[in-house]
N, C-alpha and C positions, 0 to 999 in steps of 0.2 A: 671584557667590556661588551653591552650591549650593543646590536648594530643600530638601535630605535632608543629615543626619547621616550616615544609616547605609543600605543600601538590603539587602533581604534576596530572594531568587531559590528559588522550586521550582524540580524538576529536568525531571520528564519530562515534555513536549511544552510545556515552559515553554522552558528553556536547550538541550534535547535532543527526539529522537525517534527511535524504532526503525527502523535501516534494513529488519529483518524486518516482512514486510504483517501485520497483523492478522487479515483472512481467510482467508490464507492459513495461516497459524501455527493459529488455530483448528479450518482443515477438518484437517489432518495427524495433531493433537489425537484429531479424531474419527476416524480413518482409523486412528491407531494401535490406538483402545479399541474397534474395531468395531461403533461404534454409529453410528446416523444422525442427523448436523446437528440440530441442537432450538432452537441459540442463533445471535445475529450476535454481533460485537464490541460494536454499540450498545446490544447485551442486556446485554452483561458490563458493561459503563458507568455503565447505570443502576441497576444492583444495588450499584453502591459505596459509595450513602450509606447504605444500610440493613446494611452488613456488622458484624458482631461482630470487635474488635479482636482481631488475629493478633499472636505471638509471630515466628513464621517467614512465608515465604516461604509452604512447603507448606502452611502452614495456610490463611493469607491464600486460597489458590488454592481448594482445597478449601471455604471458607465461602465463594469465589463462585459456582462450579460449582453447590453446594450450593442456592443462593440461586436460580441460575437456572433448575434443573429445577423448582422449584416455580411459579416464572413461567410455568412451558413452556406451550405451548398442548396438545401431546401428552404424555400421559401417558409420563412419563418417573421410573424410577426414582431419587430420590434416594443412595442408595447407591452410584452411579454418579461420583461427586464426589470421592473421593480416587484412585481411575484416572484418572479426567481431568485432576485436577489433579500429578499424576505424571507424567503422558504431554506434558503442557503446559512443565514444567518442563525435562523432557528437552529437548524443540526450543525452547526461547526460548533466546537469547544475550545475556546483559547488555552483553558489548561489544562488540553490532554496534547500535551510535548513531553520529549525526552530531548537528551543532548545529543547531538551528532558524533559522529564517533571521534574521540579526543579530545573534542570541544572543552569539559569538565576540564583537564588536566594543561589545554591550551589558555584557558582563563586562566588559572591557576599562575602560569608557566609567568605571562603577561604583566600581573600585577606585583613577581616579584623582582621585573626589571623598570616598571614606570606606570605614570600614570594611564587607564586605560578608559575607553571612550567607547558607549556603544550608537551607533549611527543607525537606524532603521529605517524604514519606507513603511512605517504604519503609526498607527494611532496612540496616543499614549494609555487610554484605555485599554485597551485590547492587548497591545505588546505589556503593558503592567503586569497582565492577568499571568504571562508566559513567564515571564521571570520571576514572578512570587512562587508561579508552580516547579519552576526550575530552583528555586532557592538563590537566583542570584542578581534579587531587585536592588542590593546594596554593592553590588561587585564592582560598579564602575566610577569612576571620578568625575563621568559626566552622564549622561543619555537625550540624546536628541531623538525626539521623534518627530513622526510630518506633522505641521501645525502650520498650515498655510495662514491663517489667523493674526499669525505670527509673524510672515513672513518666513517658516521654513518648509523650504517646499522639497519634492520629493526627489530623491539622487536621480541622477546626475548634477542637479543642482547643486552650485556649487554652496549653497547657504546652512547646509545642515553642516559639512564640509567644516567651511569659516567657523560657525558657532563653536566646534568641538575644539576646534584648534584653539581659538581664544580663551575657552573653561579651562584646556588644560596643558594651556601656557606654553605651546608645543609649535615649533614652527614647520613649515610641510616638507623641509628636505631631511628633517628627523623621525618623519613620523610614518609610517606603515598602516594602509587598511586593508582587511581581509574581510573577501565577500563572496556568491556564489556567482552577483550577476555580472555578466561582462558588461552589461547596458548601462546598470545602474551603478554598483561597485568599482567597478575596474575603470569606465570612462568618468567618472566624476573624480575620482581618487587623482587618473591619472594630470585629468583638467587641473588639477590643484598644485602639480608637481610633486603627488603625495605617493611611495612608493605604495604597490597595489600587492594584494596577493588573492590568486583566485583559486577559490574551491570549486572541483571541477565536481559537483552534484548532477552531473547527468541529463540536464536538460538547457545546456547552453555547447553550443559548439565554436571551439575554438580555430579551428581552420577556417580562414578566411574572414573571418571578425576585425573590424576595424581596433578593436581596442586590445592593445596587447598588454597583458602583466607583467609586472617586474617578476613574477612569481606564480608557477603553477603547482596546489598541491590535489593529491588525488583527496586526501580528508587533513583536518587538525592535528591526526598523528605524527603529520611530519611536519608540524610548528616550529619544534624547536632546531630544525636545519635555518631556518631562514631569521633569525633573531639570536 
């Protein structure tokens, strides 16, 4: 017997991850805008829980750009944040992804014990693009994406959360989400009373994090222990 009802998946560097480098993508950013280097990718990172909810894409980018020049250690113009995040948008590719490792065979694993739910923190444009390139725009029984518009705003919020559970008819002490973020994944899930599991991708540290998981796995390979 399955331990879950229903099991619900983030997208990016949860199921997926950019075959374009992060470093690389950011220095070209700045090469386009003729300004010099201010931020790493671990900069852009940590400015995510403090961002102001975006409608679009270019917004999104723009309140982080925005966010980071004020972090900078060098006086950096503000102002500077809708070029960047323009110039950013031009070279990122939503569908140059691949699947993170076992992610393919963890989807797989998921849909043949229940209904599955994918929960994201991006735009239904843009995450579209990553699933039709990944082959798996049909995989789920539900997909929420952020659509403040809507009323679904972005995890930790508990509204993307609700939606998924209500599509698919799944109550939270049945239900399992797997994510990368402790901020956004793992605290929203746990808000809900929804068993968490977190994918430790490397850029979230677990010592000392307010937000514990029911579940740590180093990648999707070890799914099927926890289900």
């Amino acid at each position: 017997m399955a331990a879950y009802d229903a099991i619900c998946f983030d997208l990016d560097r949860t199921l997926c991850e950019s075959t374009q480098q992060p470093a690389a993508l950011l220095e070209s950013t700045f090469d386009r805008a003729g300004v010099e280097p201010f931020c790493t990718p671990a900069d852009l990172r940590a400015a995510l829980p403090t961002l102001p909810t975006a409608e679009t894409d270019r917004e999104f980018y723009e309140h982080l750009f925005s966010a980071v020049t004020t972090r900078a250690d060098a006086d950096v113009d503000s102002a500077l944040a809708p070029t960047l995040a323009e110039h950013y948008l031009e070279i990122q590719d939503p569908t140059a992804v691949e699947f993170r490792p076992g992610a393919a065979a963890a989807l797989e694993r998921a849909r043949e014990i229940g209904p599955v739910g994918l929960i994201t923190n991006g735009g239904r444009p843009t995450q579209t693009q990553k699933l039709e390139s990944l082959g798996i725009a049909d995989a789920f029984d539900v997909r929420v994406f952020t659509e403040p518009s809507a009323g679904i705003f972005p995890k930790p919020d508990a509204a993307p959360f609700e939606y998924a559970l209500s599509k698919l008819d799944a109550s939270p002490e049945a239900t399992i989400h797997v994510g990368d973020s402790l901020h956004a994944d793992i605290a929203g899930a746990n808000a809900m009373g929804i068993d968490s599991a977190w994918i430790d991708a490397g850029h979230d540290a677990l010592d000392g994090a307010s937000h514990e998981p029911t579940y740590q796995l180093s990648s999707l390979e070890g799914f099927d222990a926890i289900v």
